[in-house]
N, C-alpha and C positions, 0 to 999 in steps of 0.2 A: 797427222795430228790425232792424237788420242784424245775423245772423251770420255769421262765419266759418265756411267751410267746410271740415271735416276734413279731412284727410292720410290716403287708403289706405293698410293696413296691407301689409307686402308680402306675395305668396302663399307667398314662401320660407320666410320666418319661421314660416308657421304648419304646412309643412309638418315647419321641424326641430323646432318643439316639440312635435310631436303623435311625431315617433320616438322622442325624448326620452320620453316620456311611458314610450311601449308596451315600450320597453328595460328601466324602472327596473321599470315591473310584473312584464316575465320575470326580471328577477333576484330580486325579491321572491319570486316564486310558487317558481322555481327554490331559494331558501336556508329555502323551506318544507319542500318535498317532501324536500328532505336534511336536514332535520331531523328531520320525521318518520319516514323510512327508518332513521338514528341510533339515535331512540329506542328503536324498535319492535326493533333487534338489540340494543340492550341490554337490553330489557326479558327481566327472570325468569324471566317468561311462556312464553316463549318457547326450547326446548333448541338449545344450540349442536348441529351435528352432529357424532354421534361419529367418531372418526377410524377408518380400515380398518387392519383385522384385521390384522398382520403377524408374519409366521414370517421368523426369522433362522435363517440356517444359515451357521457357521463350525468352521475347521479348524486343529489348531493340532498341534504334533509333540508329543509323551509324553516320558519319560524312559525309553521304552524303546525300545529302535534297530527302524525297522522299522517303527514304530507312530506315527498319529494318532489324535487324538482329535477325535470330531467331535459339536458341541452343535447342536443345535436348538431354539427356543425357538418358541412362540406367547405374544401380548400378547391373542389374542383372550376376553373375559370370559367366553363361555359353553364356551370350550375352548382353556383354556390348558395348555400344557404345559411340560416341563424334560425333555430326554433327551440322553444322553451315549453314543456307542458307539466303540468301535475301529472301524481301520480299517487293511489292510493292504495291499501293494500286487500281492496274491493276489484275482483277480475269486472264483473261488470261494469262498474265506474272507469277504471283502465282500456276498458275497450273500447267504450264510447268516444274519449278521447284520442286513441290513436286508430281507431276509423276514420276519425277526421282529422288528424295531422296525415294521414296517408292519403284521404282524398286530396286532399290540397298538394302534396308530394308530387303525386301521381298527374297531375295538371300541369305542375309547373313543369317537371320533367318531362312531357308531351312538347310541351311550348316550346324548349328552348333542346329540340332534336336538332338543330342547324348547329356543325361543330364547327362553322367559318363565318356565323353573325358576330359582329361586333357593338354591337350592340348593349349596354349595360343591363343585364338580368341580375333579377335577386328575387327569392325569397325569406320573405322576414314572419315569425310566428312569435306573439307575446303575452304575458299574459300578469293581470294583477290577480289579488285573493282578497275579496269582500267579507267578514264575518257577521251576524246577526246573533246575539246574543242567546237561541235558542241551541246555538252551537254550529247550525247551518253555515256552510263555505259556501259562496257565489265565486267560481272562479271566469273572469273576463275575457275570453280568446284574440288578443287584435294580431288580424293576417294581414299583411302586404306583398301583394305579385306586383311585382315590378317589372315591366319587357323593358320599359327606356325613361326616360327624361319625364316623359309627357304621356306616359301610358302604364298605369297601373289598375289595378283591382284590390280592394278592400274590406275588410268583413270584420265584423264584432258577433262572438259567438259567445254563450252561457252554458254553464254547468254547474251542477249544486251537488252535494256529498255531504249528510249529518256524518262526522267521520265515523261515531260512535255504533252507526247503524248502518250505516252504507246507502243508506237511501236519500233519494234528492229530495225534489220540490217542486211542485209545477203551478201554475197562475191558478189553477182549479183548485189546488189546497189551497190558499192564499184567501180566497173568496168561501170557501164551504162549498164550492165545485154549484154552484148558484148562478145559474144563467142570469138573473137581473141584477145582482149585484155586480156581474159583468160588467153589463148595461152602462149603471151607474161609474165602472171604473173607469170605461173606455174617455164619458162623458168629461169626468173631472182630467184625462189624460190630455183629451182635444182640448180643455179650455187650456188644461199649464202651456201645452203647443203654443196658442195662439199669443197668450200672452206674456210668452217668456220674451225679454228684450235682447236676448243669446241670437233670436232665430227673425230679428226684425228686420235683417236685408237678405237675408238668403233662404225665405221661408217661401214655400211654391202653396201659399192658404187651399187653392181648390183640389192640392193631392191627401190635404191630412185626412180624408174622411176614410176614405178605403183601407190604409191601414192601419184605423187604429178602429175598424169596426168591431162590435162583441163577438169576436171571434177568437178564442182558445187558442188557437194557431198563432193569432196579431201578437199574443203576451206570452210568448214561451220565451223569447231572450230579453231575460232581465236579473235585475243583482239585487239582492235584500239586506240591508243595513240597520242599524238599530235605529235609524232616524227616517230612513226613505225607501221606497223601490224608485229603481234606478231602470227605466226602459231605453234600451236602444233599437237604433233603427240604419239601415245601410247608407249611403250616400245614394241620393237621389232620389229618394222612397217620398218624402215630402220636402227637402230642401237641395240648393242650390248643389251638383252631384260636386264643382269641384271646394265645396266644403267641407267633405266627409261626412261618416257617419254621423249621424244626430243620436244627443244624448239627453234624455229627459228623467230629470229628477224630482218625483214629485213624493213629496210630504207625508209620512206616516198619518199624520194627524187629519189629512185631506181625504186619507182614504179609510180611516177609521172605521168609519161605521159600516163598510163591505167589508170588514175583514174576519178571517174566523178570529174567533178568539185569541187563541194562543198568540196570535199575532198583533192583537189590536195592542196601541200605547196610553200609555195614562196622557190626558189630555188637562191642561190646565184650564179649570173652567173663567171662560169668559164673563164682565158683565154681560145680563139678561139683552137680548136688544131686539127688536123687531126688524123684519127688511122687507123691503118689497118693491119691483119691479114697474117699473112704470117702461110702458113702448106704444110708439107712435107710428100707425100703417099710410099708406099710400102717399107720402110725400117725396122729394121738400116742396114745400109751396113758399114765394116769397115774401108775403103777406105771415101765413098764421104761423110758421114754422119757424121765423125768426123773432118774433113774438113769445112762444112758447118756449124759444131759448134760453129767452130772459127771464121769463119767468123761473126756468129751472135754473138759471147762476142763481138767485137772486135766495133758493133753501141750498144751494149748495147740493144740491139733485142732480145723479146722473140716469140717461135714460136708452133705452133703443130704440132707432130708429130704423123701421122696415120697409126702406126706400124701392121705388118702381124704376125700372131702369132707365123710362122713356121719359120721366120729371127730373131726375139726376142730369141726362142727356139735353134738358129742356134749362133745368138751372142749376148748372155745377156751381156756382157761388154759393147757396145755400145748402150745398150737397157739402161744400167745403166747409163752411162755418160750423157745419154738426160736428165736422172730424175733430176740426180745428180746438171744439168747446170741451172736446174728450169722453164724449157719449160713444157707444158702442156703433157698428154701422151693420143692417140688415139685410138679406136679400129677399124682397117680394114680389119678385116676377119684373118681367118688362113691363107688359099691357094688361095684366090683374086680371087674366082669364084662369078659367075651371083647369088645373094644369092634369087633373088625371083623364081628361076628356083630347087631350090633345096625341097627335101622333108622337112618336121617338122625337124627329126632328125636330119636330115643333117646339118640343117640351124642352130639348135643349135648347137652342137657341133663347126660349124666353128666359132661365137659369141662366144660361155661361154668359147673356149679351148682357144681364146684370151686375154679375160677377164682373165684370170685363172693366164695365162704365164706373162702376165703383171703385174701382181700383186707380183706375187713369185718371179719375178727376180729385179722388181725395189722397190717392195715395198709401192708401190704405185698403186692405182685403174688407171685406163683409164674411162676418168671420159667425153669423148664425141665418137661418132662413125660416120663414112665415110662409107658408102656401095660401094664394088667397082663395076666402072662403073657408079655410082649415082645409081644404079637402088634398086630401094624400094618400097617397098609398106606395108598398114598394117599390114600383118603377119611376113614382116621383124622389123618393128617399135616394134612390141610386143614382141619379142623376144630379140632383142637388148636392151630394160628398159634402152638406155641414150638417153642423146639429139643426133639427127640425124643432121649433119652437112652438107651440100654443099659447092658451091661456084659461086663467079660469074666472075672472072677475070682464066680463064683455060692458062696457058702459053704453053700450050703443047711441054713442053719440054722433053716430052716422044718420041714423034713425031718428032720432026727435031734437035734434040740434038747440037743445034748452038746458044752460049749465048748471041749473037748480037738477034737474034729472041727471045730468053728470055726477055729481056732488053727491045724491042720492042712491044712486046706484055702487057707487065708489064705498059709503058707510055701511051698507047692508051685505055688501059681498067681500072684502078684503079683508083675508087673515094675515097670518104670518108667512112669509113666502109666498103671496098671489104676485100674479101676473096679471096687471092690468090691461086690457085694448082700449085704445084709444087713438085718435086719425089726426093728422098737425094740417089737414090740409082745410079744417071748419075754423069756423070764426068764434063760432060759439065753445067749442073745446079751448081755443085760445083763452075766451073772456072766464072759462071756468074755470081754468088749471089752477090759477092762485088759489081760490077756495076750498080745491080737491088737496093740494102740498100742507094748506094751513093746518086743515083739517086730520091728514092723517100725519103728522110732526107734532100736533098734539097729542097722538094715541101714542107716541113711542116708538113710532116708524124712521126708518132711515132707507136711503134712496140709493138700489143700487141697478148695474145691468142685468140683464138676464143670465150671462155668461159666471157672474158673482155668487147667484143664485145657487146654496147649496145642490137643491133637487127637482131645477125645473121638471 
């Protein structure tokens, strides 16, 4: 049998179908591998990466001529912030303020060096803009460091810029740079303290003395307005710390008469009026002290009363009925010794163990002190942290206990603005008082506390 003899395939043919071949496998292998790559960036498994940390910084003009306002933000999670500052076209003024947005930067950023706390940090920088009519800005700094829930730090900072001149303002231009018109400011500052009804449950009475002593240093953070200065003061400096900073607004017109010029306001004159001081030492007693009460409802007279701690301690009833009547409450010692003759301890104890008893039995601070004897001096001053009170009309109705000489000594020495002494704990001051109230409410006297008292 004969066959036929094949036909060779050509070498071409087999060389294209073998590239054929090896082409369709790299595409195959190839729409593998990107698949898999695909998957595996979508898989869950797997964290996108976070994006970096950015801080913006923009600047924008104020509505006050002269002024920017410039924001900075962080988006960074373990140190984000919010802060806002002035900014003026004074390098000086400029620096001040961002020394201190960078102190505070540079703190927070310390704090919050742990990149696996969970913990909710912030800092927050804010700030208002106070104008006073001389052109002067008060601008208001409020900082908040936040570490968590239950734990932050606080601060109200000041700064002042005439824009026109670049220069600010300090509490010593304010006064004519006058050490006793300090004095006087500090005095009118502690009484708005005591009697502002802002600070009547969270007010710590025996911290306000220290800072608001005449000290330059005490009034450098404060805001000037055409009606007030405006002092602040930190959280916990004299009130309760988780209230915040304290903010005292006290009256152009209260401080008028310390003030330089340029600053003083027109003051609407009042009618003429007389005032004067009436306070009562070494009590309560329960006999003349509640006697004398009566007697002062009865002109509609308020008085102070410079209670001993160990008679408060002996009859808080009538310790209570003064508060109660709305007369001022004093501190004059425990046991009524010589207090600059006494050692440190001593000397507190006979102070703070008053302070203490007055407080727990009326509820109320004793918000001025009487040294008995007058006798004082700095290290009693420093220990006592109130206003330190005298007098200048003495009736010494301790001494001749006869209310004709009450009454007499009362008409010969009482101006306008005296400070009368007199003791609630005689019989005979009792049986005089009516005579001493008639007598000066005839002259044009009107009856107030010591604390009321423009310039004790």
């Amino acid at each position: 049998m004969k066959f036929k003899k094949r036909k060779r395939r050509s070498l071409w043919i087999d060389i294209a179908f073998s590239s054929a071949i090896m082409a369709m496998t790299a595409i195959a292998l190839l729409l593998i591998f990107n698949t898999s790559d695909s998957s595996t960036s979508a898989s869950p498994n797997k964290s996108a990466k976070a994006p970096k940390p950015e801080v913006s910084i923009n600047s924008t003009d104020s509505t006050f001529p002269g002024i920017k306002i410039v924001t900075e933000t962080s988006n960074d999670l373990n140190t984000p912030f919010a802060i806002q500052y002035p900014q003026s076209e004074y390098t000086d003024f400029n620096n001040r303020i961002v020394e201190y947005i960078s102190q505070w930067k540079a703190r927070y950023l310390k704090t919050n060096s742990s990149k696996n706390s969970t913990t909710s940090k912030e800092l927050n920088i804010s700030f208002e803009t106070l104008q006073h009519k001389s052109g002067i800005y008060s601008f208001v700094m409020f900082t908040t460091l936040s570490m968590s829930a239950n734990d932050s730090q606080s601060e109200i900072r000041t700064f002042h810029i005439q824009p026109e001149t670049g220069k600010g303002i300090t509490m010593a231009e304010l006064v004519g740079r006058d050490v006793e018109k300090l004095k006087r400011t500090a005095k009118v500052v502690r009484d708005h303290i005591y009697q502002n009804p802002e600070f009547k449950d969270i007010l710590l009475a025996e911290n306000v003395w220290k800072p608001t002593e005449p000290l330059w240093r005490n009034y450098r953070n404060f805001a000037l307005t055409d009606k007030s200065i405006i002092f602040y003061y930190d959280a916990g400096v004299f009130t309760k710390k988780q209230a915040g900073p304290a903010v005292v607004e006290v009256p152009l017109e209260k401080l008028n008469p310390f003030l330089a010029k340029e600053f003083q306001v027109k003051v609407t004159q009042k009618p003429a009026g007389k005032k004067v001081a009436l306070t009562f030492d070494d009590g309560p007693d329960p006999k003349s002290t509640v006697r004398i009460l009566k007697t002062l409802k009865k002109y509609d007279a308020k008085a102070t009363f410079f209670m001993l701690g160990s008679r408060v301690e002996y009859y808080p009833e009538i310790a209570q009925q003064v508060a109660e009547a709305g007369h001022e409450l004093g501190n004059h010692s425990w046991n009524h010794p010589s207090l600059t003759k006494l050692p440190d301890k001593k000397l507190y104890d006979e102070v703070q163990g008053t302070t203490d008893i007055v407080k727990q039995v009326t509820g109320q601070p004793a918000t001025v002190f009487r040294p008995p004897y007058g006798a004082v001096n700095d290290r009693v001053r420093a220990i006592t942290n109130l206003p330190v009170v005298m007098w200048d009309v003495d009736t010494l109705d301790w001494k001749h206990h006869n209310p004709q000489k009450l009454l007499a000594k009362v008409k010969a020495h009482t101006r306008n603005g005296s400070i009368i002494l007199m003791h609630d704990i005689h019989k005979s001051t009792a049986d005089g008082l009516d005579a001493v109230l008639a007598y000066l409410q005839s002259q044009g006297y009107s009856f107030v506390t010591v604390s009321e008292l423009e310039n004790y």
